[in-house]
One Martini backbone bead per residue (centre of mass of N, CA, C, O) as a GRO file, in nm:
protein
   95
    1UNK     BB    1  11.327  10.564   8.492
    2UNK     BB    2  11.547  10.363   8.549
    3UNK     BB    3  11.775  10.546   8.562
    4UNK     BB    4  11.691  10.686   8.761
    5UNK     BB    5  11.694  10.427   8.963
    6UNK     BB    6  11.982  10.373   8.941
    7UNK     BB    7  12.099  10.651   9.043
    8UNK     BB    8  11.968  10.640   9.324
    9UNK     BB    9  12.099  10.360   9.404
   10UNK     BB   10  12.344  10.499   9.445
   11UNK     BB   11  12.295  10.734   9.638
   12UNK     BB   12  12.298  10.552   9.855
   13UNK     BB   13  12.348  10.589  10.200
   14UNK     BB   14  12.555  10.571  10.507
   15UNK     BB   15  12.449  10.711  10.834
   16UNK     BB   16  12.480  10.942  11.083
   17UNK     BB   17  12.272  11.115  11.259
   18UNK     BB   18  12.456  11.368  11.351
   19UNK     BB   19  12.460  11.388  11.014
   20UNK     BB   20  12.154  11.486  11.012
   21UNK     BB   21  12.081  11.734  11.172
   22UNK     BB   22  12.078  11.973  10.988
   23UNK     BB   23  11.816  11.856  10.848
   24UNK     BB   24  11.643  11.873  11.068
   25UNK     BB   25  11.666  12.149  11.129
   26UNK     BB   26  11.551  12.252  10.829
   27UNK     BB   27  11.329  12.018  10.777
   28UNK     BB   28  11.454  11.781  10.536
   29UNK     BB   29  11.312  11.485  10.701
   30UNK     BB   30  11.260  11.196  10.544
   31UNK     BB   31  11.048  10.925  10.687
   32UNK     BB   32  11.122  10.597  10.595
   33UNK     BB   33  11.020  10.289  10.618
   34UNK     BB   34  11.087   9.966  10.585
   35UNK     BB   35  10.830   9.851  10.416
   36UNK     BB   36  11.012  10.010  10.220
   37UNK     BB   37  11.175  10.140   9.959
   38UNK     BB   38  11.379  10.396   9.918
   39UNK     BB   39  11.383  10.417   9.603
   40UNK     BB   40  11.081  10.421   9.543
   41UNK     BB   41  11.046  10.707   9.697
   42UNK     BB   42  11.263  10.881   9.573
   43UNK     BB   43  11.105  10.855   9.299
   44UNK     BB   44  10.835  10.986   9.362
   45UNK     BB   45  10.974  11.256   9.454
   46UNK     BB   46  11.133  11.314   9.187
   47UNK     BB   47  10.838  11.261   8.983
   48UNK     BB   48  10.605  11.379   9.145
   49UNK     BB   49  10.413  11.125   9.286
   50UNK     BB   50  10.139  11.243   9.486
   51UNK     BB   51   9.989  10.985   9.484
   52UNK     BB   52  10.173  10.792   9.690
   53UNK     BB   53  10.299  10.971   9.911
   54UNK     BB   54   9.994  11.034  10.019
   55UNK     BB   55   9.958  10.774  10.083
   56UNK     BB   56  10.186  10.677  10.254
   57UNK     BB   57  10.119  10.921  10.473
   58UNK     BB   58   9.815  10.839  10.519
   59UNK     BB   59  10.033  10.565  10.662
   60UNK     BB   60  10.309  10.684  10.787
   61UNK     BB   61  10.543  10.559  10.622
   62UNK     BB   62  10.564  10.895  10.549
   63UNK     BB   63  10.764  11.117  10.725
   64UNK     BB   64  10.824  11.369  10.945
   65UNK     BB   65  11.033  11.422  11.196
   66UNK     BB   66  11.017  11.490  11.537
   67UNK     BB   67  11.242  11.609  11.690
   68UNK     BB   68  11.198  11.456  11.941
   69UNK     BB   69  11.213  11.183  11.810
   70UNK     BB   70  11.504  11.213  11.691
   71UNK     BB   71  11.631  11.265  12.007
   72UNK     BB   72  11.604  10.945  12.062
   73UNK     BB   73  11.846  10.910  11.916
   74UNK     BB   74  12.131  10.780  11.876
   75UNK     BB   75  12.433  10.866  11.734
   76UNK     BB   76  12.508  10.615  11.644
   77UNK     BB   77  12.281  10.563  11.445
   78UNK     BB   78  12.144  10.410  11.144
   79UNK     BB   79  12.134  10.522  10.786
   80UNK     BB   80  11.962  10.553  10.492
   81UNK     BB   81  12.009  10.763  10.193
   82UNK     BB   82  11.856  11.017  10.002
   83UNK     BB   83  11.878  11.277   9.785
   84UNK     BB   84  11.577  11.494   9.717
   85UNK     BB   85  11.529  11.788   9.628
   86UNK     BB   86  11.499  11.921   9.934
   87UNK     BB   87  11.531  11.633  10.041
   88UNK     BB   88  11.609  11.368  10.319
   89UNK     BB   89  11.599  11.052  10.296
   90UNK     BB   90  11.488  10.831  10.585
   91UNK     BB   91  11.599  10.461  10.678
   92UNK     BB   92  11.643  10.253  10.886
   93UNK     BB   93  11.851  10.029  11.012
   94UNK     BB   94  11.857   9.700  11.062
   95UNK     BB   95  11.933   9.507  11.340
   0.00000   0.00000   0.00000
């Protein structure tokens, strides 16, 4: 598990939205709340951790963002990143 996680925080990127389209166009973005570290939801969606991701989600934390959402951000906006096949964890960046 170790391994993983470390593999995975190597693998964290700084992207612009406009980067992030073909993906949300996919439906493949999901939205990490900044509550969260984002290697921890990583690790939990890497490993089928169905149990926290639920939870989560069933707070909001974890989600997908709607078009419309995401069609608010400009496109300069960044964020961290980080794939998880199928999926693109995306957290916005702290102002």
């Amino acid at each position: 598990m170790a391994d993983l996680k470390e593999k995975l925080e190597k693998e964290i990127q700084q992207v612009e939205w406009e980067q992030l389209k073909p993906h949300q166009e996919r439906e493949a973005l999901v939205m990490v709340s900044q509550e969260l570290p984002l290697v921890d939801v990583a690790l939990a969606f890497a490993e089928d951790d169905t149990k926290n991701v639920k939870k989560w989600m069933s707070q909001n934390l974890v989600y997908k963002p709607s078009a419309t959402e995401m069609s608010r951000h400009p496109s300069q906006k960044n964020f961290k990143f980080v794939i998880v096949q199928p999926f693109v964890l995306i957290q916005e960046l702290a102002n």
